[in-house]
C-alpha positions as CSV (number, residue, x, y, z in Angstrom):
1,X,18.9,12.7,-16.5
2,X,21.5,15.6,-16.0
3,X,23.6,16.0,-13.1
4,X,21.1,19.7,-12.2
5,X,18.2,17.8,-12.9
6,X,20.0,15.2,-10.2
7,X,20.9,17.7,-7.9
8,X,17.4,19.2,-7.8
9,X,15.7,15.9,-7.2
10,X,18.3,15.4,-4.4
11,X,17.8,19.2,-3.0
12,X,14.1,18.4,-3.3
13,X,14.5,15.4,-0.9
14,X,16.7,16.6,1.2
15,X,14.4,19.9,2.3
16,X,11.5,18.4,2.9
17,X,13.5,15.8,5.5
18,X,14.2,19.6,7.1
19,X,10.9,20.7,7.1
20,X,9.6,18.0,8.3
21,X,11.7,17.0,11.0
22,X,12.4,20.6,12.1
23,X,8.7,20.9,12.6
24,X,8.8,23.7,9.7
25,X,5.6,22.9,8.2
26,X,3.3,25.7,9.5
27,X,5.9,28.2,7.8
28,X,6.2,26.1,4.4
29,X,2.0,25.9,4.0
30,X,1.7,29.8,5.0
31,X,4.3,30.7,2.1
32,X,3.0,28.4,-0.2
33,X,-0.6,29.5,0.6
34,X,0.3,33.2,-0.3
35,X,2.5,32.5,-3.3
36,X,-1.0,30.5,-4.8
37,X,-3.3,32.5,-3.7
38,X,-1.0,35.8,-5.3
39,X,-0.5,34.2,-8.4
40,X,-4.1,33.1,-9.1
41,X,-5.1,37.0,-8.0
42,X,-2.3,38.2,-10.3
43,X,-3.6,36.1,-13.5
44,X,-6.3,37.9,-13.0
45,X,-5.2,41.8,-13.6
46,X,-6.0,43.7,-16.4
47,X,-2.3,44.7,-16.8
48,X,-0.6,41.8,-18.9
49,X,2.3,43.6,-20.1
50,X,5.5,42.9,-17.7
51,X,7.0,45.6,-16.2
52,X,6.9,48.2,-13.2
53,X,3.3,48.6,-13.1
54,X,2.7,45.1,-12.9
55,X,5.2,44.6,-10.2
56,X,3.6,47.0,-8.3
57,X,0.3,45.5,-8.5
58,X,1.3,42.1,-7.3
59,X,3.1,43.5,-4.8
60,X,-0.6,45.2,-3.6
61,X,-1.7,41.8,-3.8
62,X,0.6,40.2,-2.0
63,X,0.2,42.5,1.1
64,X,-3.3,42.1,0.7
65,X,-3.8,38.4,0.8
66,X,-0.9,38.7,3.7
67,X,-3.2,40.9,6.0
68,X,-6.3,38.8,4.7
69,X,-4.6,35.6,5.9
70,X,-4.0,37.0,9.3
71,X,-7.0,39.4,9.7
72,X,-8.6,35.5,9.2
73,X,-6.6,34.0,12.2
74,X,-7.0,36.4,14.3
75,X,-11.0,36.0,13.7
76,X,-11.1,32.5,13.9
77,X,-8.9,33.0,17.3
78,X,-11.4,35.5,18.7
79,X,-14.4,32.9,17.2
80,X,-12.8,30.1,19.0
81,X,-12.3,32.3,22.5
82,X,-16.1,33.0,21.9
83,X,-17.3,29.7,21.9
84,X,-14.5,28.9,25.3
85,X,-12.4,27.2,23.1
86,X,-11.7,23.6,22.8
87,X,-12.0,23.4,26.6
88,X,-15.6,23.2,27.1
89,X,-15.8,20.9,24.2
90,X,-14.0,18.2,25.9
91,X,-15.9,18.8,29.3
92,X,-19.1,18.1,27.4
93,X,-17.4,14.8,25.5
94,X,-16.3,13.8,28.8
95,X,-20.0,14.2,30.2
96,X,-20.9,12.2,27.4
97,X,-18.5,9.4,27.8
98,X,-19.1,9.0,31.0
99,X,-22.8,8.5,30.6
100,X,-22.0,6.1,28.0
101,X,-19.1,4.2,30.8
102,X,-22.1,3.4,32.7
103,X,-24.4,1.7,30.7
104,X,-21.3,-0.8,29.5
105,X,-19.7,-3.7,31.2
106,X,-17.1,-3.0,33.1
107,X,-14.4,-4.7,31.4
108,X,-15.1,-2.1,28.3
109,X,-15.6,1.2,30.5
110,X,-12.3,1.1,32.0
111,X,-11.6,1.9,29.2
112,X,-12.9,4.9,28.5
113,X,-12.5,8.1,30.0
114,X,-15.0,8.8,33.0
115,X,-13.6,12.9,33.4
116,X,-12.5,15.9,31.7
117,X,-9.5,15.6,33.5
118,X,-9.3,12.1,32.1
119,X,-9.9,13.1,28.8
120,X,-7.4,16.1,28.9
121,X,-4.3,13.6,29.9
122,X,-5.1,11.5,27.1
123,X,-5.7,14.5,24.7
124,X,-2.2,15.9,26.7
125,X,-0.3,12.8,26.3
126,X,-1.6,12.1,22.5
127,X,-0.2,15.8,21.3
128,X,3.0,15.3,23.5
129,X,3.8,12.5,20.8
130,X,2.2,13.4,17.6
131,X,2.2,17.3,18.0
132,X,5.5,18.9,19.4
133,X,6.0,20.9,16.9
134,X,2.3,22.8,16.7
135,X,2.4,23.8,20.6
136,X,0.3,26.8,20.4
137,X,1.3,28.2,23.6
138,X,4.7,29.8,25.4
139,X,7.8,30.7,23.8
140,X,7.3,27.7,21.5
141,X,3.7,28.7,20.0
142,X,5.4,32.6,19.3
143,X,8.1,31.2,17.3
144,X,6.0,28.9,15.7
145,X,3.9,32.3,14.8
146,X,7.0,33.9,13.7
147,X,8.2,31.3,11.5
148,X,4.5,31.4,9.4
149,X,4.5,35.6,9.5
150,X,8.1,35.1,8.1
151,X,6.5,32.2,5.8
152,X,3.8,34.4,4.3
153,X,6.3,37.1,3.8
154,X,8.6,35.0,1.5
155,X,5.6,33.6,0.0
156,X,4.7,36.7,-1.1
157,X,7.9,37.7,-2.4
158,X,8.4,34.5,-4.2
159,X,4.8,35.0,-5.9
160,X,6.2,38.8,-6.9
161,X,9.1,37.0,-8.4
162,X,7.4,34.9,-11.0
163,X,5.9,37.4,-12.9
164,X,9.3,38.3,-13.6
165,X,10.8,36.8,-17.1
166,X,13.9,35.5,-16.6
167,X,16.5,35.0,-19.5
168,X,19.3,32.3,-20.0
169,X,18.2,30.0,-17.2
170,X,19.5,26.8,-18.1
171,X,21.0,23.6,-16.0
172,X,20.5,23.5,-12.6
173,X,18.6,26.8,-11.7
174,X,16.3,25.3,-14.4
175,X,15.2,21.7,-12.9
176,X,15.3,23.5,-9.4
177,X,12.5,26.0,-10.9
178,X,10.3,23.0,-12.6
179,X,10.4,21.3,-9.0
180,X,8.9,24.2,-7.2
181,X,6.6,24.8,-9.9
182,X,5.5,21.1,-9.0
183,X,5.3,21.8,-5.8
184,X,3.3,24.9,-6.4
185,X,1.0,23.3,-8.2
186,X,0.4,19.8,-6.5
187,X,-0.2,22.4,-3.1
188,X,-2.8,24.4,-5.2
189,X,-4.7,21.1,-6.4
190,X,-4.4,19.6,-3.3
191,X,-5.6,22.5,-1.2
192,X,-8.4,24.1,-3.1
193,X,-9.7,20.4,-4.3
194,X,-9.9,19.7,-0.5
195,X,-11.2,23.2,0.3
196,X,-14.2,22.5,-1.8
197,X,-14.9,19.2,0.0
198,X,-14.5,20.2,3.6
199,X,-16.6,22.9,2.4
200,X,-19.5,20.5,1.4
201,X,-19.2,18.6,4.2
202,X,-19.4,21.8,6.1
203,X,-22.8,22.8,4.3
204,X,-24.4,19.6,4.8
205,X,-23.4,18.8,8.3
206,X,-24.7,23.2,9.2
207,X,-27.7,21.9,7.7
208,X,-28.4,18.7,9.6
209,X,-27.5,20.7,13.2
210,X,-29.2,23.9,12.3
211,X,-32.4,22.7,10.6
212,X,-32.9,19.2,10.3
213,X,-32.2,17.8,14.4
214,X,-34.3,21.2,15.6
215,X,-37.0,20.9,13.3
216,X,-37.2,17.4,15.2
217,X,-37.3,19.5,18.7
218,X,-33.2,18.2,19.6
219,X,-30.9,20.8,20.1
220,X,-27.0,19.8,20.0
221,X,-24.4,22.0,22.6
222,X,-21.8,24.5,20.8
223,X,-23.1,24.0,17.3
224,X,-21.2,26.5,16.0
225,X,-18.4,25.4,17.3
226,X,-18.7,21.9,16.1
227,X,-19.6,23.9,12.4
228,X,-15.8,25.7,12.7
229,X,-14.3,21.8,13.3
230,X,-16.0,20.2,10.8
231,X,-14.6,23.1,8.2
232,X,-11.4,23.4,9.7
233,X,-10.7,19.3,10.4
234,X,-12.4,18.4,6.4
235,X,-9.4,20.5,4.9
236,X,-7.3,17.5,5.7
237,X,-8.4,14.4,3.2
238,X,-10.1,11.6,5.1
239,X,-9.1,11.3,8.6
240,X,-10.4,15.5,8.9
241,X,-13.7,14.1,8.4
242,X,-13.7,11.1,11.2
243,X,-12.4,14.0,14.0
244,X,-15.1,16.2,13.5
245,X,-17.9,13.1,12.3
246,X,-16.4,11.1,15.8
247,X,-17.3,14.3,18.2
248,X,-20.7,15.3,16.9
249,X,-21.5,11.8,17.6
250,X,-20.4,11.6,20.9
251,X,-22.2,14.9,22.0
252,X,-25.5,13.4,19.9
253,X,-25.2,10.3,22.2
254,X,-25.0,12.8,24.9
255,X,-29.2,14.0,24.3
256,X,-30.3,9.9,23.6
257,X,-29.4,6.6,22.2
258,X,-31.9,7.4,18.8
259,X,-30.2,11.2,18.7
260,X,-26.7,9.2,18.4
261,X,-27.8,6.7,15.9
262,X,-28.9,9.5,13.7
263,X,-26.2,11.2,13.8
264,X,-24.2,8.3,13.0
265,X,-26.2,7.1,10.3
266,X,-26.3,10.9,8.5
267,X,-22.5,11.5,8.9
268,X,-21.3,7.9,7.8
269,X,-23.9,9.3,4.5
270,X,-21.7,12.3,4.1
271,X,-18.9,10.5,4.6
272,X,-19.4,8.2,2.0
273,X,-19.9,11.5,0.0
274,X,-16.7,12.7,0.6
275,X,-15.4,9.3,-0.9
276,X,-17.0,10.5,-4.1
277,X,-16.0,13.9,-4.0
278,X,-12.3,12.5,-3.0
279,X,-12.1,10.4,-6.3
280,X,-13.9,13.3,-8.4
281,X,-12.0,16.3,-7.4
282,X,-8.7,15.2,-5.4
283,X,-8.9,12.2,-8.1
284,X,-9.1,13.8,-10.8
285,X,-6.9,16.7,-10.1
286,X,-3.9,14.6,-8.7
287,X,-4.5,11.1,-10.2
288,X,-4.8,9.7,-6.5
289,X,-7.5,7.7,-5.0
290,X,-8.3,8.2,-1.4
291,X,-6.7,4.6,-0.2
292,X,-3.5,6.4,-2.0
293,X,-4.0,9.4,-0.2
294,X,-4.6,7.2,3.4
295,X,-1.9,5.1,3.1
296,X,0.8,8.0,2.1
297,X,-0.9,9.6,5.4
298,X,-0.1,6.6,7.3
299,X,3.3,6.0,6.2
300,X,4.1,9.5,6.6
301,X,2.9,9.6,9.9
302,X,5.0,6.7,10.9
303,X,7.9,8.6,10.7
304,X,7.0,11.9,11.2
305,X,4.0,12.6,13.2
306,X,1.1,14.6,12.9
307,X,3.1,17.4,10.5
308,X,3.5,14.1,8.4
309,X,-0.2,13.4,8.0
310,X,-0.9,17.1,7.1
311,X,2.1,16.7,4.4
312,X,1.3,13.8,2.8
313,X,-1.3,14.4,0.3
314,X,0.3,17.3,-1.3
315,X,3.9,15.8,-0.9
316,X,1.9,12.5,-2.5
317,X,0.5,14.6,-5.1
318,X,4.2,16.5,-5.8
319,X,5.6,12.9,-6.1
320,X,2.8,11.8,-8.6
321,X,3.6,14.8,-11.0
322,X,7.4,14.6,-11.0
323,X,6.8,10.7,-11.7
324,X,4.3,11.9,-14.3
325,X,6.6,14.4,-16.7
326,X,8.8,11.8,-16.5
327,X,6.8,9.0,-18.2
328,X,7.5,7.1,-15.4
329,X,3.7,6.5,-14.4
């Protein structure tokens, strides 16, 4: 190995300690997101020659998928402000649980939160040691804001960059390109392999709230909202899918006993889908199996928290890759 092939490896290492442990993840997956989604756009232009014209096009692109990224936050925002928010989610789990408290032993409910309020200091306490860094409110939540408009902007420019040809780059400008080539690509595999699951899971859990429990005369609270989780909480690989699975549940148990068991029984189906779909598309684009993937996760989140969890399968899939090209594995 060369000493800029070393150095690379090292630099590698060494930033994603920072980004990690600075809570800069939000502002890494917004730039990465643009730079993939700019270059797959870019592949796509009738204008192959390099040069000025295509520059300029990319450029387009890049300040289109920039506006489309947060023309889609700022609707999902407004969605979730539609439905009240998270806020009248947990009042309705805490309804639930409660109901549930008092048909248990009492050596079990006290352990389970009887009130929203009870339920909010867990959910409080929970994010005040696994989610510091994704406060979404104050001073804190605008810089955090900041840091992924700044993200998406660099993203963008990076993307412009590589349609560029660039001559006589040799040593360690070299190995540092291949490693955020990896990265590029283990993010776009990752991402777009989950995308397609959490978007199947989606589908088939719209279709059991909004067809199959009515056609039976039940009728779930906030389905839409619970529709927006289950998308959003699928596009991280495995543990998305217990979240969203965990409160549909809890709010089925909330209409009757049979309602719950149901539910149970159709979600632990999908999520014995999303196994298969895990090995088939995540498997077979990163040469990872979901226990990998889960126990990256876990490790990950040991040391640093929620951002940690989210990291892990594409940092897992990044490691896999560099291991890969070097005949390693």
């Amino acid at each position: 190995m060369s000493r800029g092939t070393l150095i690379s490896y090292i630099l590698s290492g060494l930033t994603v300690f920072i980004v990690l442990k600075f809570h800069l993840l939000p502002t890494a997956l917004a730039g990465l997101a643009v730079h993939v989604v700019t270059c797959r756009l870019a592949r796509l232009l009738p204008i192959k020659k390099e040069g000025a014209a295509k520059e300029t096009a990319v450029v387009a692109l890049a300040v289109c998928v920039i506006a489309g990224f947060v023309a889609g936050g700022f609707a999902l925002y407004s969605a979730m402000k539609g439905f009240h928010g998270f806020s009248a989610l947990m009042s309705a789990t805490a309804e639930t649980l409660e109901k549930v408290k008092k048909s248990l032993p009492d050596s079990l409910s006290v352990a389970i939160p009887g009130t929203a309020a009870e339920l909010q200091d867990n959910a409080v306490e929970f994010l005040r040691e696994h989610g510091k860094g994704l406060s979404s409110a104050g001073a804190e939540g605008l810089i955090t804001l900041a840091h992924i408009l700044i993200g998406m902007v660099v993203g963008g420019m990076t993307s412009i960059a590589s349609v560029k040809t660039v001559d006589n780059i040799t040593g360690f400008l070299e190995a540092l390109h291949t490693r955020t080539k990896m990265l590029a690509v283990s993010f776009e595999k990752v991402v777009f392999a989950q995308f397609k699951i959490s978007l199947v899971n989606t589908v088939l859990t719209a279709l059991y709230l909004c067809l199959i429990l009515p056609a039976c005369g039940i009728h779930l609270p906030m389905v839409m909202l619970l529709i927006v989780l289950t998308l959003i909480a699928g596009l991280v690989p495995v543990i998305g899918n217990l979240i969203s699975n965990f409160v549909i549940v809890v709010l089925s148990l909330g209409t009757s006993l049979m309602v719950g068991g149901m539910s149970l029984l159709f979600l632990i189906i999908v999520h014995k889908l999303e196994y298969f779909l895990n090995a088939r598309i995540i498997g077979h684009e990163v040469n990872a199996k979901a226990w990998e993937l889960l126990c990256a996760m876990i490790v990950l989140e040991a040391v640093f928290g929620l951002h940690g969890v989210i990291a892990a399968p594409i940092l897992y899939a990044w490691l896999k890759a560099e291991l890969s090209i070097n005949e390693i594995i």
